[in-house]
Kinemage of the C-alpha trace (Angstrom):
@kinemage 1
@onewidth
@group {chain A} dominant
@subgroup {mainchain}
@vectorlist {calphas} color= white
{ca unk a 1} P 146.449 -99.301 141.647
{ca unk a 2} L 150.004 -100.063 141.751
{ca unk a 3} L 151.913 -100.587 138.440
{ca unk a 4} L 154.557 -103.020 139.230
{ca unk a 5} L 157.788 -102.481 136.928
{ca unk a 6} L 158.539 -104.746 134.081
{ca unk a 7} L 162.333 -105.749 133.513
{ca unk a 8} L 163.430 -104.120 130.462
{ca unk a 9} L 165.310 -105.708 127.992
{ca unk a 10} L 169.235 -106.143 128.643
{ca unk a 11} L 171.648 -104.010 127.235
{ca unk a 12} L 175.203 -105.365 126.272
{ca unk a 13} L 177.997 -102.727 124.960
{ca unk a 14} L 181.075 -103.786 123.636
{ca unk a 15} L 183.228 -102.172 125.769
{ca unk a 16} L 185.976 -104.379 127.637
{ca unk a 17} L 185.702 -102.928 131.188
{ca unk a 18} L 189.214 -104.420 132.257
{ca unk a 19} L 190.999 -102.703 129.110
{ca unk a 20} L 188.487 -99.419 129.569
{ca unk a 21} L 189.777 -99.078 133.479
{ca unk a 22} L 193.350 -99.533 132.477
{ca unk a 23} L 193.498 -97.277 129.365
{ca unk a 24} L 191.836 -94.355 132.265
{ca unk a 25} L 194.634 -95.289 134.655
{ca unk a 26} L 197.369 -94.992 132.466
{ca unk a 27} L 195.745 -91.672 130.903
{ca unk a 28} L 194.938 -89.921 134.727
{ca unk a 29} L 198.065 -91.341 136.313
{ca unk a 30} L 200.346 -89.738 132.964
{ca unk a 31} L 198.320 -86.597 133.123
{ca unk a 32} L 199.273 -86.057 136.695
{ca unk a 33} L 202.644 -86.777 136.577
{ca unk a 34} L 203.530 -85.070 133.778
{ca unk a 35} L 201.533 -82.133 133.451
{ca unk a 36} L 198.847 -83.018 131.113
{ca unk a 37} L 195.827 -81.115 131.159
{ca unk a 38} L 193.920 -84.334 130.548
{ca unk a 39} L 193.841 -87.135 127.907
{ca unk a 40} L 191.982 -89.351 126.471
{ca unk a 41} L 191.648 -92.606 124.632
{ca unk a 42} L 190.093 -94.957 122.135
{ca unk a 43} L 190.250 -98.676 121.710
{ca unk a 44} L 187.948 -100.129 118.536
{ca unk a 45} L 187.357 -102.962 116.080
{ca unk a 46} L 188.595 -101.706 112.929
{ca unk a 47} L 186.739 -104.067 111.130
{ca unk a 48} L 182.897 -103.593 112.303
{ca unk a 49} L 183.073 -100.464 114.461
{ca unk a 50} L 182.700 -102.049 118.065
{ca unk a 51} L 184.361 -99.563 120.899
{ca unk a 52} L 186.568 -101.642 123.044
{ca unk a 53} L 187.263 -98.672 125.210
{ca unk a 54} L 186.896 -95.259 125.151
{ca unk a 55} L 187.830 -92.860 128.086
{ca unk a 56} L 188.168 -89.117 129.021
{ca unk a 57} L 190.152 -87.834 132.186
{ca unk a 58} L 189.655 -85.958 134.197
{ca unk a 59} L 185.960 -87.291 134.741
{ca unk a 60} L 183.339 -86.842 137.403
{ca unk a 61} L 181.245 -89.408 139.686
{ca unk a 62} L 177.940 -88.790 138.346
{ca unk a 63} L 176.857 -90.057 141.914
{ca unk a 64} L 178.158 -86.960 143.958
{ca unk a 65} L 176.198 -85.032 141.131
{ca unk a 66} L 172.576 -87.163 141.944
{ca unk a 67} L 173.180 -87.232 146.031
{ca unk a 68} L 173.785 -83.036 145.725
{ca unk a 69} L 175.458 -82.824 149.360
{ca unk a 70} L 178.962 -82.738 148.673
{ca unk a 71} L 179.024 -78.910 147.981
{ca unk a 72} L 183.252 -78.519 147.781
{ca unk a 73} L 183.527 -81.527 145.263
{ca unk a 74} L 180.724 -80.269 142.715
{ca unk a 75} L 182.082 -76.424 143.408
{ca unk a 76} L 185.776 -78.076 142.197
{ca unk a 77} L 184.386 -79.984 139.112
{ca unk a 78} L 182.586 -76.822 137.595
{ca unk a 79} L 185.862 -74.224 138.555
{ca unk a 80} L 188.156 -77.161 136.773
{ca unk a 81} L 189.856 -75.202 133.645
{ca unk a 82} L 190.093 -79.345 132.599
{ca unk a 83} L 186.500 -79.563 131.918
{ca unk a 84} L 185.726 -83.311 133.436
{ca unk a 85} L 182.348 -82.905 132.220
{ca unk a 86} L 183.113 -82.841 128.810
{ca unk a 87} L 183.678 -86.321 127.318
{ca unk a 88} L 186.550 -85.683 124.860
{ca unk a 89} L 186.700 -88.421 122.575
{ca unk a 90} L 183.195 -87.131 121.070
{ca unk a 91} L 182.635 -83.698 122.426
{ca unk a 92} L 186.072 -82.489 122.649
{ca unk a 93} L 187.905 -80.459 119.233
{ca unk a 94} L 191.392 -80.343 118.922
{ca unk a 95} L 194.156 -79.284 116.418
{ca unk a 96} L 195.382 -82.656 115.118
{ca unk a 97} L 198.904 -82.046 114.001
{ca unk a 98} L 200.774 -84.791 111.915
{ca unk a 99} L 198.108 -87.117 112.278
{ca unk a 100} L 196.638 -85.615 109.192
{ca unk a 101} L 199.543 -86.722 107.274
{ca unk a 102} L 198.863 -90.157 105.871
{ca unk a 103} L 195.462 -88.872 104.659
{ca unk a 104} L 197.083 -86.119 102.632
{ca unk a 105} L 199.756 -88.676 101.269
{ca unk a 106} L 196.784 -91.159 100.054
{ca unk a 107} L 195.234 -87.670 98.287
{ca unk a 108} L 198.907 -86.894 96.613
{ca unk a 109} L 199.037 -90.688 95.381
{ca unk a 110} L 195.331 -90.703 93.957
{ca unk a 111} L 195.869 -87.669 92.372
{ca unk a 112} L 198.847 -88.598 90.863
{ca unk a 113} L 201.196 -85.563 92.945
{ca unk a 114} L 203.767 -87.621 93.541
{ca unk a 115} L 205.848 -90.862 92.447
{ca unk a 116} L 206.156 -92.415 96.526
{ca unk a 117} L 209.511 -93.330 95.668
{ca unk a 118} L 210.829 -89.921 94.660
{ca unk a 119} L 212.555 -88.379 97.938
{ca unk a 120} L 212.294 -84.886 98.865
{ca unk a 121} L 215.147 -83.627 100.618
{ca unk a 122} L 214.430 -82.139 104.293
{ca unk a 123} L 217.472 -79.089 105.206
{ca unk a 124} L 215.452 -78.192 107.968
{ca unk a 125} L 213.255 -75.652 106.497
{ca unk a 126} L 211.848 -74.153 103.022
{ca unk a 127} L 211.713 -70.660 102.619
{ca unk a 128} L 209.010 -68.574 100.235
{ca unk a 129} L 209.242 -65.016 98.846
{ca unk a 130} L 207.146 -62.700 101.144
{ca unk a 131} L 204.606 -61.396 98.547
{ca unk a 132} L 204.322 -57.912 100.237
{ca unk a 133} L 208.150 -57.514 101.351
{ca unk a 134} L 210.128 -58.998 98.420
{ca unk a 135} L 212.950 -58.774 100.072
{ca unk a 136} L 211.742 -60.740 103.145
{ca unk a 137} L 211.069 -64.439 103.352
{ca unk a 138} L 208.317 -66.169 105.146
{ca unk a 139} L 210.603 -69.248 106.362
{ca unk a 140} L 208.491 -72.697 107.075
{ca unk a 141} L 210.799 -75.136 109.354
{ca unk a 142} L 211.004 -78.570 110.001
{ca unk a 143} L 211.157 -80.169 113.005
{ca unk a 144} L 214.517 -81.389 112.387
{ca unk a 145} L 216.782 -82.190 109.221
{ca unk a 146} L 214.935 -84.900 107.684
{ca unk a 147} L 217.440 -84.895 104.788
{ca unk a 148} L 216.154 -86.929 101.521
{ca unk a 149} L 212.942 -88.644 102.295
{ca unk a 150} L 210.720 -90.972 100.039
{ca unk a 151} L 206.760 -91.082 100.870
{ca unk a 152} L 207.099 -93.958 103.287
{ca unk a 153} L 210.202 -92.664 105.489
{ca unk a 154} L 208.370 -88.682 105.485
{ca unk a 155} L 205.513 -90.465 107.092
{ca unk a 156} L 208.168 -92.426 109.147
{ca unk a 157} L 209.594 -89.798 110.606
{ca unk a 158} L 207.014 -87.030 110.232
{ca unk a 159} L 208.515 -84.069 108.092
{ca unk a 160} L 206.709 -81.519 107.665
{ca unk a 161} L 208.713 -80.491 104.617
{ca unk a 162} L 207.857 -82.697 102.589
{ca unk a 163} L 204.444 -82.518 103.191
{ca unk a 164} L 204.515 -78.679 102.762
{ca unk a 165} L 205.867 -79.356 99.204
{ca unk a 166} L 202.883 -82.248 98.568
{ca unk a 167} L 200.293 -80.569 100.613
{ca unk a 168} L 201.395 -76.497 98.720
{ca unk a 169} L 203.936 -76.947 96.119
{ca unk a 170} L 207.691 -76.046 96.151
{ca unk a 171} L 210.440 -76.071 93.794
{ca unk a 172} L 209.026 -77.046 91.096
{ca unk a 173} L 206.600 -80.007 92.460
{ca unk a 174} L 203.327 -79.334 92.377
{ca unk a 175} L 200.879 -79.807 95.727
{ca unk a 176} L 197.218 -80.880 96.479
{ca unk a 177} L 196.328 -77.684 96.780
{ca unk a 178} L 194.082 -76.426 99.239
{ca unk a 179} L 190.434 -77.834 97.970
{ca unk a 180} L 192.148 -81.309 97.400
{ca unk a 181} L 192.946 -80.934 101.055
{ca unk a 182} L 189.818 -80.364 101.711
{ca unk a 183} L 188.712 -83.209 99.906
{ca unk a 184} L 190.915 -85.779 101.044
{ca unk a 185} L 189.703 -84.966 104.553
{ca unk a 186} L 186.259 -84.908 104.232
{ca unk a 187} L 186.708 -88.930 102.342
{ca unk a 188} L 187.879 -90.338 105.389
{ca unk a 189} L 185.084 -88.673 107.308
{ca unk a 190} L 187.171 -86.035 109.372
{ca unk a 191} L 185.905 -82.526 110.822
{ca unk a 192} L 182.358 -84.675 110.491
{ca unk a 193} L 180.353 -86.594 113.155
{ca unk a 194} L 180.850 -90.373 112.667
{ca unk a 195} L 176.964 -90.952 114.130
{ca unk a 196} L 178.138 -93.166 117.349
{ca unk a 197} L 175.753 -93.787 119.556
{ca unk a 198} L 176.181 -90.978 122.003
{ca unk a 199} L 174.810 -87.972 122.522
{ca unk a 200} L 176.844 -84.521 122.312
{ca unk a 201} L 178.811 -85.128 119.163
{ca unk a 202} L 180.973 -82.615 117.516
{ca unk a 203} L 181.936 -82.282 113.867
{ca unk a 204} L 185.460 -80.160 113.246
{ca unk a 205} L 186.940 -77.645 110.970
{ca unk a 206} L 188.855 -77.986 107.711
{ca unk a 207} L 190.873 -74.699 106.993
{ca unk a 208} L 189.612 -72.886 103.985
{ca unk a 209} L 189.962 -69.449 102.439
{ca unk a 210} L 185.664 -69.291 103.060
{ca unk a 211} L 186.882 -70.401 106.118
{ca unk a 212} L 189.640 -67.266 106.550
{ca unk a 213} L 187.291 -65.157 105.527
{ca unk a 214} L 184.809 -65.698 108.026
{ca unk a 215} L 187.466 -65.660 110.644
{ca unk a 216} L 190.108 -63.069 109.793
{ca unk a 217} L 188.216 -60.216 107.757
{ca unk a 218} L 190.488 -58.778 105.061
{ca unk a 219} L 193.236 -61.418 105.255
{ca unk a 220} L 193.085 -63.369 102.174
{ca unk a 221} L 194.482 -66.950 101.765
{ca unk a 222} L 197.935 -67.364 101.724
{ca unk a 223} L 200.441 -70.407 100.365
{ca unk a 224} L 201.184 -70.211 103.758
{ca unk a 225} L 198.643 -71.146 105.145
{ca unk a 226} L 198.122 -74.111 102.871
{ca unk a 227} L 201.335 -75.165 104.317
{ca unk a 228} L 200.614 -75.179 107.833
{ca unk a 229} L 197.161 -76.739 106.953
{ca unk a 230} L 199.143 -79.528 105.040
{ca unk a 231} L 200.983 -80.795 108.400
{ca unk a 232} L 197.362 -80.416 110.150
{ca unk a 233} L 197.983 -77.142 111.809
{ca unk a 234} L 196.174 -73.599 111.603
{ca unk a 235} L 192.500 -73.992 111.984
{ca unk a 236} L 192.435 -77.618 111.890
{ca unk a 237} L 190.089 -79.587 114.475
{ca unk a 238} L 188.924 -82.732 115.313
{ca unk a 239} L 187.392 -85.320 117.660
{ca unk a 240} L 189.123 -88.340 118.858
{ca unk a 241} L 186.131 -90.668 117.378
{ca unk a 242} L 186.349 -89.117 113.969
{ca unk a 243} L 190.359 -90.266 113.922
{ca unk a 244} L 189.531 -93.747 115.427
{ca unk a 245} L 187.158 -94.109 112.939
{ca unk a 246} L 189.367 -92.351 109.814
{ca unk a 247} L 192.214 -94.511 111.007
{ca unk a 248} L 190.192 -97.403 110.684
{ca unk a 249} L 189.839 -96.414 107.069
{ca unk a 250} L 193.582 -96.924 106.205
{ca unk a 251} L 194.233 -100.012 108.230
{ca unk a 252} L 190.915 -101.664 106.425
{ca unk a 253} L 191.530 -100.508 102.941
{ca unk a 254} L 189.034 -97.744 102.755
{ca unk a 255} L 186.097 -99.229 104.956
{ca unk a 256} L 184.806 -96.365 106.968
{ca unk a 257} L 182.812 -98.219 109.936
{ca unk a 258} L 180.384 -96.967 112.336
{ca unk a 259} L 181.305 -96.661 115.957
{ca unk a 260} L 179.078 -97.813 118.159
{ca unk a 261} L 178.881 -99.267 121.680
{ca unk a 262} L 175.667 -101.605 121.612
{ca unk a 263} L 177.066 -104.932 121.286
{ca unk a 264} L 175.422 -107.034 117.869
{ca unk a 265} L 174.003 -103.598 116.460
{ca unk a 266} L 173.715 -105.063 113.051
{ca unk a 267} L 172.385 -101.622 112.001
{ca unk a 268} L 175.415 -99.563 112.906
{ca unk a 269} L 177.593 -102.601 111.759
{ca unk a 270} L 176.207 -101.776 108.421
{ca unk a 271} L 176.743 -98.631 108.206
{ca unk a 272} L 179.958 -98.399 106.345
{ca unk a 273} L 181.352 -95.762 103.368
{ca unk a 274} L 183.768 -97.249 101.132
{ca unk a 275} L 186.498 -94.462 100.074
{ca unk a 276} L 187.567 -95.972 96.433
{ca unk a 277} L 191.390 -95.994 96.460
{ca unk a 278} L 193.993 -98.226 94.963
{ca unk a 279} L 195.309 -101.059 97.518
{ca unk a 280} L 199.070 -100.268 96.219
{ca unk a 281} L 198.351 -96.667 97.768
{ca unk a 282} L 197.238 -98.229 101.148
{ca unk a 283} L 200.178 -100.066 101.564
{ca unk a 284} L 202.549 -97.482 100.901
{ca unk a 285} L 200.946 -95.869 103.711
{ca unk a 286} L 200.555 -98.862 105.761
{ca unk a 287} L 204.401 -99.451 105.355
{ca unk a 288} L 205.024 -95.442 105.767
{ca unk a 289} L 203.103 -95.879 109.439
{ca unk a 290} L 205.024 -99.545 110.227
{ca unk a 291} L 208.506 -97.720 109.576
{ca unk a 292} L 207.376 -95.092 112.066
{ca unk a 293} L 206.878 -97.399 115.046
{ca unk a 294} L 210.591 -99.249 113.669
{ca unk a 295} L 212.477 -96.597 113.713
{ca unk a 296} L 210.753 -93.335 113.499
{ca unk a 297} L 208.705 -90.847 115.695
{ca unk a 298} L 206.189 -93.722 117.382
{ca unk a 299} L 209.309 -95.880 118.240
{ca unk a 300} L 207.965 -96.749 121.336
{ca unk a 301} L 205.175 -99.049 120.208
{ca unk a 302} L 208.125 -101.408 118.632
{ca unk a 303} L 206.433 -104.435 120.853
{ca unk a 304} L 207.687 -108.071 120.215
{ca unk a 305} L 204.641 -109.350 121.115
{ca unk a 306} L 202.355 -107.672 118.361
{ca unk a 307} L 203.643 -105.404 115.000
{ca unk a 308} L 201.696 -101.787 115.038
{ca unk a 309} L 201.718 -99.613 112.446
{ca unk a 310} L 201.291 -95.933 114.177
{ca unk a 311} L 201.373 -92.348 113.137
{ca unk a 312} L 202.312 -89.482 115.896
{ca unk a 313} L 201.220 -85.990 116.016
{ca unk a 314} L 202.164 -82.654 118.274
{ca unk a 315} L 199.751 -80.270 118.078
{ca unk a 316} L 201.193 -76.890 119.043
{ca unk a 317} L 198.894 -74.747 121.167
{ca unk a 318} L 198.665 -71.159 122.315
{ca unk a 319} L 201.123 -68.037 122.743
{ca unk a 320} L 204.379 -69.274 121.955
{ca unk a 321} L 203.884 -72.717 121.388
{ca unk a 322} L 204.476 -73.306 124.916
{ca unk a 323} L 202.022 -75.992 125.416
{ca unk a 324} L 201.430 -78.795 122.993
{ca unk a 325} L 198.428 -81.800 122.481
{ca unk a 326} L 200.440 -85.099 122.019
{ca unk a 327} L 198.497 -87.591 119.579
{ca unk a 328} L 199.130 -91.340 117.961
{ca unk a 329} L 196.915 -92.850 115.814
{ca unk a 330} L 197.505 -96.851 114.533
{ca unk a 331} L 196.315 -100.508 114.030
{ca unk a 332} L 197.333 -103.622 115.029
{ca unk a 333} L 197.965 -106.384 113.894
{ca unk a 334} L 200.414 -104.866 110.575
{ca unk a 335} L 199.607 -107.755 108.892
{ca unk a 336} L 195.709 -108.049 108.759
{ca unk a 337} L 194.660 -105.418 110.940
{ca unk a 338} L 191.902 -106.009 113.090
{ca unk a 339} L 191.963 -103.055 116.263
{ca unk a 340} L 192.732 -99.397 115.622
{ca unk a 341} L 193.508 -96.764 118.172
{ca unk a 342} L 193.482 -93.100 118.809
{ca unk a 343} L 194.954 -91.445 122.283
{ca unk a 344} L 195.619 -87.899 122.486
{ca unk a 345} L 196.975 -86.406 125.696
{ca unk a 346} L 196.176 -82.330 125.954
{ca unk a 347} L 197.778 -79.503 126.744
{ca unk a 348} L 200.967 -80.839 127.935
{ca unk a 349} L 204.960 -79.281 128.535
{ca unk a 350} L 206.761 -78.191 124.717
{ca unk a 351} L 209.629 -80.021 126.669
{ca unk a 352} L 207.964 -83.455 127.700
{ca unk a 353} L 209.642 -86.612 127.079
{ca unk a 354} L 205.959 -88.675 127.352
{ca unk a 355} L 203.777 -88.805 125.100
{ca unk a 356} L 200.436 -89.905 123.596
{ca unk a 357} L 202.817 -93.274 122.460
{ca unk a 358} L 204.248 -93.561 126.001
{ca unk a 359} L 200.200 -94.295 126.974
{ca unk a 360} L 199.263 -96.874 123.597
{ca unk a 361} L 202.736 -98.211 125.347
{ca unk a 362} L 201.674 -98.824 128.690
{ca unk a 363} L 198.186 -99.783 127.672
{ca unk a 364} L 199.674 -102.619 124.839
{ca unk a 365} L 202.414 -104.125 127.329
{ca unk a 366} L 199.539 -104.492 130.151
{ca unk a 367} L 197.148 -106.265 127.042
{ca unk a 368} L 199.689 -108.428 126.807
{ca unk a 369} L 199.768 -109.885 129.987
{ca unk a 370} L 195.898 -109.300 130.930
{ca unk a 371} L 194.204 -110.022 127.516
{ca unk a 372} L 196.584 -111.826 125.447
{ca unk a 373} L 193.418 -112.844 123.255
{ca unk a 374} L 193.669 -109.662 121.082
{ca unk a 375} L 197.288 -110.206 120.145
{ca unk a 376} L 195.952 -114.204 118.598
């Protein structure tokens, strides 16, 4: 007896091949000339949770895998220190940097830490008595001299001191704190799996004394380390899917949607966390994040064609800090956001002059021109 095969039913994703193939390109072509140890990218609907595109590099044809003869090619893909099996927007962890910020200024505004228009005034670094050397200081710099900066503009152009002093306490204002931190992250659903559709997800870590504990026996929890956990540093990781989705959050006022790729999924579509927050704070971000990509660290999303409101991270990796992961995170349009987007490049030169912005660049300016139907 011979069964014959019945057609299955059709599966649509939501995934815009022409936008998917050119956010890869853009990612590979900037990994290789600039010395990127890979990258990778997400494109979604902020306002139901459909992926537009979503892409890892370096990647591998799954067909060279199945056909088994090409023994050099599948010899270089498991050697590669880039790991192209591992799909890095839901599988991959890494330290998010400044990225964190905006969540930790929503958690200073709800818990009343901070007036937004009281400025903070960045010299280029803060320094704290050393609690077993009195007479040495543990210094915490900036990235530059910020000088007197209000909620919006620290967002704007990412100093870490005054997020220290919001995230810790300094000088006599008082900080989150280390379990508000904590809490703050875990609302917008970071360091936790979103529940997308794939297989292989990844949660994260949120620094914590328990945390410390577990990982550096007999070091207790320092002020210092609240710091560096306040500008998304230390232990901090993350997947690419958990920001796209946590990004999401801000640009929609506090809707935390589902990614998903099956097109019409009216399940995952309603599957959506609302994080209770005042709009007034969401603006202040929103603003904060517009006045970055005006004139502050994500500049180079300052399109004419759409308005973006983006926030920029560098993740600082390794020995020496020689190596860092370039993020930006964002919606678009300012106005009633509709997409948001996370692309993080990894592992690339201290010293580079591209960036995760110079991709979200490339990627927007080709939309433009290719699929001018997501800038109506």
């Amino acid at each position: 007896i011979i069964n014959s095969p019945n057609r299955g039913s059709d599966l649509v994703t939501t995934i815009d091949s022409r936008i998917q193939k050119r956010l890869f390109n853009v990612i590979s072509d900037l990994s290789e000339s600039n010395g990127f140890g890979g990258g990778a990218g997400i494109l979604m609907n902020a306002q139901n949770g459909e992926i537009i595109a979503a892409t890892s590099f370096p990647e591998y044809n799954s067909e060279t895998l199945s056909l088994g003869k090409d023994d050099k090619k599948i010899s270089d893909y498991l050697k590669d220190k880039r790991k192209p099996f591992l799909d890095k927007t839901v599988s991959g962890l890494y330290t998010p940097g400044s990225i964190m910020k905006p969540f930790f200024a929503l958690g200073a505004l709800t818990e009343d830490i901070i007036d937004p228009y009281k400025k903070i005034l960045s010299t280029g670094s803060i320094s704290i008595p050393n609690p077993f050397f009195p007479d040495q200081k543990s210094v915490f710099r900036d990235w530059r001299v910020n000088g007197w900066t209000d909620m919006a503009q620290a967002l704007a152009v990412s100093s870490d001191i005054y997020f220290y002093t919001i995230g810790g306490g300094f000088g006599g204002q008082r900080g989150l704190g280390i379990d508000k931190i904590e809490k703050y992250t875990k609302l917008f659903g970071i360091a936790a799996k979103t529940g997308v559709d794939l297989p292989d997800e990844k949660g994260g870590t949120i620094p914590s004394p328990e945390w410390k504990a577990q990982n550096f026996k007999n070091d207790p929890w320092r002020i210092g380390d609240t710091y560096n956990t306040s500008i998304g540093q230390y232990g901090f990781q993350v997947t690419l899917m958990e920001m796209a989705r946590a990004v999401a959050g801000i640009a929609n006022y506090g809707t935390l949607v589902t990614p998903h790729f099956i097109l019409g999924d009216k399940e995952m579509e309603e599957k959506i966390v609302n994080v209770d927050m005042k709009k007034e704070y969401f603006d202040i971000i929103h603003d904060g994040m517009r006045q970055a990509v005006t004139y502050g660290t994500a500049v180079a999303l300052n399109v004419p064609y759409a308005h973006v409101a983006a926030k920029t991270g560098t993740a600082q990796l390794g020995v020496g800090n020689t190596r860092v992961n370039s993020w930006v995170i964002g919606f678009f349009p300012y106005e009633n956001p509709k997409y948001a987007f996370t692309i993080m490049m990894e592992a690339g030169p201290k010293t580079n002059s591209v960036s995760a912005s110079t991709v979200m660049r490339q990627l927007l300016d080709w939309m433009a021109i290719y699929t001018p139907e997501y800038f109506k």
